[in-house]
C-alpha atoms as an extended CHARMM CRD file, in Angstrom:
* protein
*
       195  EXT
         1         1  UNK       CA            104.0750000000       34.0220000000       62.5400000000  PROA      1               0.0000000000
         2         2  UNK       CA            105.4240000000       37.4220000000       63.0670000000  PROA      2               0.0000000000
         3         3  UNK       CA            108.0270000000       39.2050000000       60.9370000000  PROA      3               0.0000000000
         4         4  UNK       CA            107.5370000000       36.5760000000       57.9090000000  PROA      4               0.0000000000
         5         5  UNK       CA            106.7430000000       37.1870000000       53.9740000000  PROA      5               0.0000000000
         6         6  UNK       CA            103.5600000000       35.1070000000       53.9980000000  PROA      6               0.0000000000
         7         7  UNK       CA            100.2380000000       35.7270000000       55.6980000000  PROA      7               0.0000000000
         8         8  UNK       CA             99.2610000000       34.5320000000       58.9200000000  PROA      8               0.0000000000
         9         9  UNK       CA             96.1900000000       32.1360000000       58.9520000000  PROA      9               0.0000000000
        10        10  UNK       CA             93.3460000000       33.3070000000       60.5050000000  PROA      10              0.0000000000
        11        11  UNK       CA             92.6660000000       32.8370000000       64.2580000000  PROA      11              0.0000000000
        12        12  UNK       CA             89.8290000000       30.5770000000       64.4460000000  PROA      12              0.0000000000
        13        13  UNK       CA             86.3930000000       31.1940000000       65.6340000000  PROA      13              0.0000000000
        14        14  UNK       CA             85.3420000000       30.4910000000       69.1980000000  PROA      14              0.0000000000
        15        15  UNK       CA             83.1510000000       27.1270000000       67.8640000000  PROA      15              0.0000000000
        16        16  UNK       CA             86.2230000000       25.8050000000       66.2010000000  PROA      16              0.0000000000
        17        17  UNK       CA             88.4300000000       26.2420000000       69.2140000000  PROA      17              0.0000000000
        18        18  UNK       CA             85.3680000000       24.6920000000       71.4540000000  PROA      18              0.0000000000
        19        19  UNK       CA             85.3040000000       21.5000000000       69.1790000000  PROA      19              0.0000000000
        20        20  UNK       CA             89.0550000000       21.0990000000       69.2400000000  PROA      20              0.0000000000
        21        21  UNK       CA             89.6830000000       22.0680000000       72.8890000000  PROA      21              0.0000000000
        22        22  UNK       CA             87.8510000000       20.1060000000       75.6590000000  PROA      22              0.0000000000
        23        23  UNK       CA             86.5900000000       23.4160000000       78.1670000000  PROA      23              0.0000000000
        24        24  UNK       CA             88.0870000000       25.8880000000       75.8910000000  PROA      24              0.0000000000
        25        25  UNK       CA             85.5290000000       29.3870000000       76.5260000000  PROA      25              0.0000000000
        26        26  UNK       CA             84.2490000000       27.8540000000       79.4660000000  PROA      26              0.0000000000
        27        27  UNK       CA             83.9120000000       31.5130000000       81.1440000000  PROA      27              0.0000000000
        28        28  UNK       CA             82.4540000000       32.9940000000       78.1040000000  PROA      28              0.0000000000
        29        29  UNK       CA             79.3740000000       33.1860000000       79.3920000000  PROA      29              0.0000000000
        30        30  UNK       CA             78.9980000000       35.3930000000       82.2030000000  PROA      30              0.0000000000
        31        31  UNK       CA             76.5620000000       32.8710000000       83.9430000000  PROA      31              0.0000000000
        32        32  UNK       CA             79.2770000000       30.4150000000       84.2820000000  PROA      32              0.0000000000
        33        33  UNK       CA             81.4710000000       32.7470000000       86.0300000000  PROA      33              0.0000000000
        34        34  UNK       CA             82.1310000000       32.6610000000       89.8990000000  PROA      34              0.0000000000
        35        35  UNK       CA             82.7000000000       36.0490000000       90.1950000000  PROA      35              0.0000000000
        36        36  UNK       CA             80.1190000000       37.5360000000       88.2120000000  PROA      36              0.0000000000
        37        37  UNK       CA             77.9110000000       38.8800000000       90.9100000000  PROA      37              0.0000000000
        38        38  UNK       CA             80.2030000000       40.6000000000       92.7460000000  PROA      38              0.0000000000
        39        39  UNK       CA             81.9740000000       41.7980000000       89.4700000000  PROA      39              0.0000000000
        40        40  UNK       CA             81.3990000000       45.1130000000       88.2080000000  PROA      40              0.0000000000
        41        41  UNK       CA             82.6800000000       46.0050000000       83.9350000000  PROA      41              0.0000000000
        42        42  UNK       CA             82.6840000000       49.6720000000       83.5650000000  PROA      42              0.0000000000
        43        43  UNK       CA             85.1770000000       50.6670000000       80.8900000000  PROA      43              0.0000000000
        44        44  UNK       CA             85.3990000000       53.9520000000       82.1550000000  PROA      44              0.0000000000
        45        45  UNK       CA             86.6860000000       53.3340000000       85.5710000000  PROA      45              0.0000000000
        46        46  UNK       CA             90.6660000000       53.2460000000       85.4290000000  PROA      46              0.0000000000
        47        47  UNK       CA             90.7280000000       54.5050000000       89.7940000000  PROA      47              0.0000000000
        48        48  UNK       CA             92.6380000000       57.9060000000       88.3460000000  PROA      48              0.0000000000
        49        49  UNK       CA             91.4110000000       60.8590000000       90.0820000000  PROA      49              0.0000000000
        50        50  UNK       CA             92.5290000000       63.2060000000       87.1730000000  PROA      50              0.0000000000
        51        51  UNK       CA             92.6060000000       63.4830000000       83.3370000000  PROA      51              0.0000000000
        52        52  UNK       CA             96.0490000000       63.8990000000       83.2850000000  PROA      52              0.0000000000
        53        53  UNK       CA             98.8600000000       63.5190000000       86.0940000000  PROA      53              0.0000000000
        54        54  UNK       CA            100.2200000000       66.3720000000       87.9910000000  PROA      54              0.0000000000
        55        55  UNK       CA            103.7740000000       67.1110000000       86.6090000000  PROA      55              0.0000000000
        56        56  UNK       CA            106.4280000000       66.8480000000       88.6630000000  PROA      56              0.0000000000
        57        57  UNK       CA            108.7280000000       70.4920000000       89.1750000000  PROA      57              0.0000000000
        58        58  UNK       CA            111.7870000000       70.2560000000       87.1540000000  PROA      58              0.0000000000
        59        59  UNK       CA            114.7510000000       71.6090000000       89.4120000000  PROA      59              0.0000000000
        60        60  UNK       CA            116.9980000000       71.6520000000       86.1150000000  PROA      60              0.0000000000
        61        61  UNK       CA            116.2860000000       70.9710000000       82.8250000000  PROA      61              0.0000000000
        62        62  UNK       CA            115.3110000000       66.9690000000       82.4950000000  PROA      62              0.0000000000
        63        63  UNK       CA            117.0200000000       64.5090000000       79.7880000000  PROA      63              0.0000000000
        64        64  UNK       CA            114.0500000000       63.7650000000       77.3890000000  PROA      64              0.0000000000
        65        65  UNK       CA            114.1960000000       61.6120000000       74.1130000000  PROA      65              0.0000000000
        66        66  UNK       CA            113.6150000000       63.5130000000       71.1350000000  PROA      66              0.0000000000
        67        67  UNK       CA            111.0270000000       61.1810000000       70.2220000000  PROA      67              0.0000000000
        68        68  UNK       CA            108.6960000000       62.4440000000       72.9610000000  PROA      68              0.0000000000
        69        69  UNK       CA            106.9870000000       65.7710000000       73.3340000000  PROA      69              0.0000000000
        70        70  UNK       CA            106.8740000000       66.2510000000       76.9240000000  PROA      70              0.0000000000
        71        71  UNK       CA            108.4950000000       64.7450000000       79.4760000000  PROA      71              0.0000000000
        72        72  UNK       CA            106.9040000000       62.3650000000       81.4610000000  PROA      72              0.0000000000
        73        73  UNK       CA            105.0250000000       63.3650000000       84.3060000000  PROA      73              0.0000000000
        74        74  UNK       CA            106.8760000000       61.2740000000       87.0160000000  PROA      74              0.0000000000
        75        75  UNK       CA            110.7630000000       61.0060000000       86.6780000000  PROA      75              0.0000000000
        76        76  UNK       CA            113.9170000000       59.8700000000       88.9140000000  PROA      76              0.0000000000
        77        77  UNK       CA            116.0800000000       62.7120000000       90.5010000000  PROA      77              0.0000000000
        78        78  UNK       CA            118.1040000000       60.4140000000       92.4870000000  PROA      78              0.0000000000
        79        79  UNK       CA            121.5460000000       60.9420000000       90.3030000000  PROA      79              0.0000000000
        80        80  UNK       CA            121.3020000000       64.4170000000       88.9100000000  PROA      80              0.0000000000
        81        81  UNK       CA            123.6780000000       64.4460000000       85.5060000000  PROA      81              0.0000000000
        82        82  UNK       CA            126.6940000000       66.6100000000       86.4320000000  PROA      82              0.0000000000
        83        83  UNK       CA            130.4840000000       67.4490000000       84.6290000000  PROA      83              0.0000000000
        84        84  UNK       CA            131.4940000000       65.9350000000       81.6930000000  PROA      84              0.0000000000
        85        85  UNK       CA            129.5660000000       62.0840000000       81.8730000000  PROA      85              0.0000000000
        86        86  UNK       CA            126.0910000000       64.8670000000       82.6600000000  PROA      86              0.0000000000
        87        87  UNK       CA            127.5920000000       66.7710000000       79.5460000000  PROA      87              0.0000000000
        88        88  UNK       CA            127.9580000000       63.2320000000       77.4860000000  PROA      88              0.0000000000
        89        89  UNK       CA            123.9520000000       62.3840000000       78.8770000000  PROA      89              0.0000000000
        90        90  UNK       CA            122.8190000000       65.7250000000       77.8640000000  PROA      90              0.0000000000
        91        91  UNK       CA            124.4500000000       64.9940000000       73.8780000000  PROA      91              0.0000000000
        92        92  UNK       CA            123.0770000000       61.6140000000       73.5180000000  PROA      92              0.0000000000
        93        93  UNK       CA            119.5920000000       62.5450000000       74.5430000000  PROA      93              0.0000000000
        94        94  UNK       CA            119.5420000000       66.0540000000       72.3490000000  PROA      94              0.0000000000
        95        95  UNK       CA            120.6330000000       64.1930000000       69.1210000000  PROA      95              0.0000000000
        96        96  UNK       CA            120.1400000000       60.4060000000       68.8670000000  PROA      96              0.0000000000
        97        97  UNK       CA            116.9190000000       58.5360000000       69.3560000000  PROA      97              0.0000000000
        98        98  UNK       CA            116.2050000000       55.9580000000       71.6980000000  PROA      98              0.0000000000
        99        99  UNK       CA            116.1400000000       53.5140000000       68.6370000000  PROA      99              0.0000000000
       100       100  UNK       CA            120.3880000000       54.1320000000       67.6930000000  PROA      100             0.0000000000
       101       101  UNK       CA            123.1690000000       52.5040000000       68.7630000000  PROA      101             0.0000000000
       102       102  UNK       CA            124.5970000000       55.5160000000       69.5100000000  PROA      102             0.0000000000
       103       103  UNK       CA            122.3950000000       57.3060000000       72.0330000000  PROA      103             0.0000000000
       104       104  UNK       CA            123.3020000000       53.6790000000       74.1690000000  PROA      104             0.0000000000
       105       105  UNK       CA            126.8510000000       54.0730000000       73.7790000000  PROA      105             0.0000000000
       106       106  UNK       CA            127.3430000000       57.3720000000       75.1430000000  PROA      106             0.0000000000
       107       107  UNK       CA            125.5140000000       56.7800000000       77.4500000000  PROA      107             0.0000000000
       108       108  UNK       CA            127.1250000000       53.1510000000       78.6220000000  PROA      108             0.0000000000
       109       109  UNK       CA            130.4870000000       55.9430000000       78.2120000000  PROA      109             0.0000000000
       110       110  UNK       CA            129.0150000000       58.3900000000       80.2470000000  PROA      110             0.0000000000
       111       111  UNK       CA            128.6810000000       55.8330000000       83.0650000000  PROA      111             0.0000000000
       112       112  UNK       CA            132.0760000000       54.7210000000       82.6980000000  PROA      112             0.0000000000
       113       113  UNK       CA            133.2480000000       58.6760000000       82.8100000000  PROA      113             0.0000000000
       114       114  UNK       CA            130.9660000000       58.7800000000       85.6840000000  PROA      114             0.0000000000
       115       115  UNK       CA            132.8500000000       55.9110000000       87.5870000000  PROA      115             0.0000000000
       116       116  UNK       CA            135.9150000000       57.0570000000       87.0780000000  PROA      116             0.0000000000
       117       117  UNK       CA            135.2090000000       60.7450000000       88.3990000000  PROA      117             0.0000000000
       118       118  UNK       CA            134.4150000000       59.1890000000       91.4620000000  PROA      118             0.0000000000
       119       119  UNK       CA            137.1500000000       56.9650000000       92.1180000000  PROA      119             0.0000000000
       120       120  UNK       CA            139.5140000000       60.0180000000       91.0780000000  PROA      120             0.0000000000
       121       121  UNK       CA            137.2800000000       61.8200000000       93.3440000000  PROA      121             0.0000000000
       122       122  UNK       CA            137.6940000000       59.3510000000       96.1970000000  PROA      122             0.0000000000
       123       123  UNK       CA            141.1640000000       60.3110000000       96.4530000000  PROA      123             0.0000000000
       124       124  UNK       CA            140.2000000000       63.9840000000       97.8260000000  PROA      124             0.0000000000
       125       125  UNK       CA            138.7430000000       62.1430000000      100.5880000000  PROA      125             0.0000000000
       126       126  UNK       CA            139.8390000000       60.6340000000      104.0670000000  PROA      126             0.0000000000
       127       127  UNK       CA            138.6560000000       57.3450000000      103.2040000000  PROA      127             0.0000000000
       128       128  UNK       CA            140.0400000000       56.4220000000       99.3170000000  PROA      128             0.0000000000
       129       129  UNK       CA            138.2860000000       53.5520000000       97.5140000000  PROA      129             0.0000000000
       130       130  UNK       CA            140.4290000000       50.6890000000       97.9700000000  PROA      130             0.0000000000
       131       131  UNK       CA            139.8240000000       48.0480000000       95.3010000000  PROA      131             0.0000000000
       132       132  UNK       CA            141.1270000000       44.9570000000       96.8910000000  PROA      132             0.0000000000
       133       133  UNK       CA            138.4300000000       44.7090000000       99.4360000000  PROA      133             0.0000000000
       134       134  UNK       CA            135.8210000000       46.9160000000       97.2750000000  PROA      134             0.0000000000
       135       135  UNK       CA            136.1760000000       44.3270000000       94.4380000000  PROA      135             0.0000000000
       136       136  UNK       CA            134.9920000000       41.2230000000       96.5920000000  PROA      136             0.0000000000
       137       137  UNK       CA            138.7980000000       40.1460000000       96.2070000000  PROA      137             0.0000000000
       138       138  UNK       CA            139.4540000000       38.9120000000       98.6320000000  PROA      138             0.0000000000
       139       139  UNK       CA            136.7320000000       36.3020000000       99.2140000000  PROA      139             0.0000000000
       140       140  UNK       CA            137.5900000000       34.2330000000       96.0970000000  PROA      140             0.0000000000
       141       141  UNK       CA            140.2340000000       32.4990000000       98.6470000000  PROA      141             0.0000000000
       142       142  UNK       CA            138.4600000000       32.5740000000      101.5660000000  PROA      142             0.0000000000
       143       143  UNK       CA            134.9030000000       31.7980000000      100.1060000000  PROA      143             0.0000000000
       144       144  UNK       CA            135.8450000000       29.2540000000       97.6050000000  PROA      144             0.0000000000
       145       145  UNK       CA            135.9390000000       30.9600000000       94.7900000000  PROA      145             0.0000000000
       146       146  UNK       CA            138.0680000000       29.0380000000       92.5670000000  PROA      146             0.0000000000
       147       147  UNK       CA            136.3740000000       25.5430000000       93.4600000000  PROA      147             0.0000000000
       148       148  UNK       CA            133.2710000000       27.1940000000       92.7020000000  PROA      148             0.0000000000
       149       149  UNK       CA            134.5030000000       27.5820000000       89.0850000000  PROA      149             0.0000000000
       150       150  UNK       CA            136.6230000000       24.7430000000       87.8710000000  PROA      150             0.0000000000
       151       151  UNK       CA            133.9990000000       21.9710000000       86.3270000000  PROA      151             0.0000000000
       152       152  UNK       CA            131.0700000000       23.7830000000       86.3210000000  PROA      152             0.0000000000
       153       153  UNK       CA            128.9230000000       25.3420000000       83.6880000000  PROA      153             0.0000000000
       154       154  UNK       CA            128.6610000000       28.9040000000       85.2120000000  PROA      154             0.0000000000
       155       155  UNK       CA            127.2750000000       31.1770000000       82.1770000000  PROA      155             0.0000000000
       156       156  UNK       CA            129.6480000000       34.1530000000       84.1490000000  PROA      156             0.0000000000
       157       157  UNK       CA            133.3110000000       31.8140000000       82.9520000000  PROA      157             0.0000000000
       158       158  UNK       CA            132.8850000000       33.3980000000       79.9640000000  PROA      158             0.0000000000
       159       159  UNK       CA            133.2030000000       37.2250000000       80.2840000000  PROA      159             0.0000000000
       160       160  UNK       CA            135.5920000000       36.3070000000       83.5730000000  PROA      160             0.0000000000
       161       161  UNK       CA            139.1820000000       37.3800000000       81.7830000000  PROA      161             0.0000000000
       162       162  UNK       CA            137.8900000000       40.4500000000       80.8930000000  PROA      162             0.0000000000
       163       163  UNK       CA            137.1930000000       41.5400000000       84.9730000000  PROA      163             0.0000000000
       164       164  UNK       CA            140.7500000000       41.4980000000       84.8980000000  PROA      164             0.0000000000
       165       165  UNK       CA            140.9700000000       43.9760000000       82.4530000000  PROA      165             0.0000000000
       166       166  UNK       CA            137.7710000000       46.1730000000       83.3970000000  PROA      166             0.0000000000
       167       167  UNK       CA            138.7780000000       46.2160000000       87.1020000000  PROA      167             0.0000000000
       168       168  UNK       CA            141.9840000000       45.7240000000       87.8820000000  PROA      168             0.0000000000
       169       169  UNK       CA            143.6000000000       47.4200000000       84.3750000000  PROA      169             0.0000000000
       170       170  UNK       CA            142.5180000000       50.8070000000       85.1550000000  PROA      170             0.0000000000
       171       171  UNK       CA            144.3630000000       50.4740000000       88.7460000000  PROA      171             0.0000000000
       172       172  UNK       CA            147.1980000000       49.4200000000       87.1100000000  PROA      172             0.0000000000
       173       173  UNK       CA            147.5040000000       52.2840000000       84.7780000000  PROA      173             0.0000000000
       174       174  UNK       CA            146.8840000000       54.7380000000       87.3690000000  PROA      174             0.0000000000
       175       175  UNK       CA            149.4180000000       53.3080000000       89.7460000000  PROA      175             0.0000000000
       176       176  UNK       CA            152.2320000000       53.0940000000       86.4890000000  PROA      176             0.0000000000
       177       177  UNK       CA            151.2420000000       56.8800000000       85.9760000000  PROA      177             0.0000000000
       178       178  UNK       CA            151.7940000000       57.5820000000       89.3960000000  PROA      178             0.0000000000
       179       179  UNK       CA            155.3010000000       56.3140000000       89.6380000000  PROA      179             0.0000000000
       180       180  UNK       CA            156.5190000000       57.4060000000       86.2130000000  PROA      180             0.0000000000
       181       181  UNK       CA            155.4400000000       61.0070000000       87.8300000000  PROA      181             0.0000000000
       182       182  UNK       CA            156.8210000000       60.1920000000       90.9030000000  PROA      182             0.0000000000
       183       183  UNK       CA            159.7910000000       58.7520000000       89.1350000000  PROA      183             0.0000000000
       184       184  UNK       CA            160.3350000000       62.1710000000       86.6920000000  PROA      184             0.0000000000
       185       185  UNK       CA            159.9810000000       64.3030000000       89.7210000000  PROA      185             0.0000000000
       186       186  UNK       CA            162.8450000000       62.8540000000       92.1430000000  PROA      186             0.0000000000
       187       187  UNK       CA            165.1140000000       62.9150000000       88.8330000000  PROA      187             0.0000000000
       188       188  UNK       CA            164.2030000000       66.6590000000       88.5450000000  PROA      188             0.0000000000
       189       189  UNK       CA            165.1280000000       67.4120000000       92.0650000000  PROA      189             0.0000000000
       190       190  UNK       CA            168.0610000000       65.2450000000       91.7630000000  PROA      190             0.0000000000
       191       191  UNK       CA            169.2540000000       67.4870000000       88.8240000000  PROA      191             0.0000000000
       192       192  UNK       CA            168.3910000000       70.7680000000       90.5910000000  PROA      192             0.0000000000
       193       193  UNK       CA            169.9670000000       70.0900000000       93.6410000000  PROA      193             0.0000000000
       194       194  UNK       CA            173.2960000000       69.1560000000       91.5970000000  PROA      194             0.0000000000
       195       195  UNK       CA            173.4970000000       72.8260000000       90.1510000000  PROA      195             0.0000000000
């Protein structure tokens, strides 16, 4: 067994496993096989046209793990990195391997920078993200989703108190923020307009 102190026995040899096994290495030989005629072993052929794959242009410098020479030939460009969660990607590439902690973490914090920039962002919009109907909401009372819950063994009950506290708490921050701004800024123009 794998990842013990003592020495794995020794696989046994194809006669052994025949005697034990009823039809064990019954496609051994290739005379037996169905498909042999029509088969064709060449350990050569992979199908690849080329020795190596054409690289893909880089339109700004890639995120490549320092445990790797080159970057790969194919690679995503669907969510460029960009301000400060790009900035975090950028770090946790340059310096950590794949293999720490870490490189996941910023990265799992880049994402959550990344989130927030665009909710911020939202707000510089016409249309603002509005979290009681972007959060599904809503349709735990109209689609059962309480009675779906109580007396059943749903592996999700578990982590369920903290959406609360990943969803909604950042909403509730930003709207206190909001209103002790709000708040600060009548009593300032309150006092002004006294003098």
């Amino acid at each position: 067994m794998a990842y013990t102190a003592g020495k794995p026995a020794l696989a046994e040899s194809s006669e052994e496993l025949r005697a034990r096994i009823p039809g064990w290495g019954v496609d051994l030989d290739p005379k037996d096989r169905p498909s042999v005629p029509r088969e064709r072993f060449d350990p050569n052929l992979s199908g690849a046209h080329w020795d190596f794959p054409e690289k893909q242009p880089e339109k700004w410098p890639r995120e490549r793990s320092i445990e790797h020479k080159f970057l790969t030939p194919v690679f995503g460009t669907s969510c460029p990195p960009k301000g400060v969660s790009g900035m975090m990607r950028k770090y946790a590439y340059r310096r950590f391997s794949e293999g720490r902690a870490a490189h996941w973490l910023i990265l799992v914090a880049a994402d959550r920078v990344d989130s927030l920039g665009s909710h911020l962002q939202s707000f510089l919009t016409l249309r603002p993200d509005n979290p009681i109907t972007e959060t599904g909401v809503l349709s735990e009372f109209t689609r059962h989703g309480i009675a779906s819950r109580v007396g059943k063994k749903r592996a999700d009950l578990a982590h369920q108190p903290l959406d609360v506290i990943i969803v909604a708490a950042p909403w509730v921050v930003a709207g206190a923020a909001v209103y002790r701004v709000l708040k600060r800024l009548r009593e300032t123009i309150g006092r002004a307009g006294r003098y």
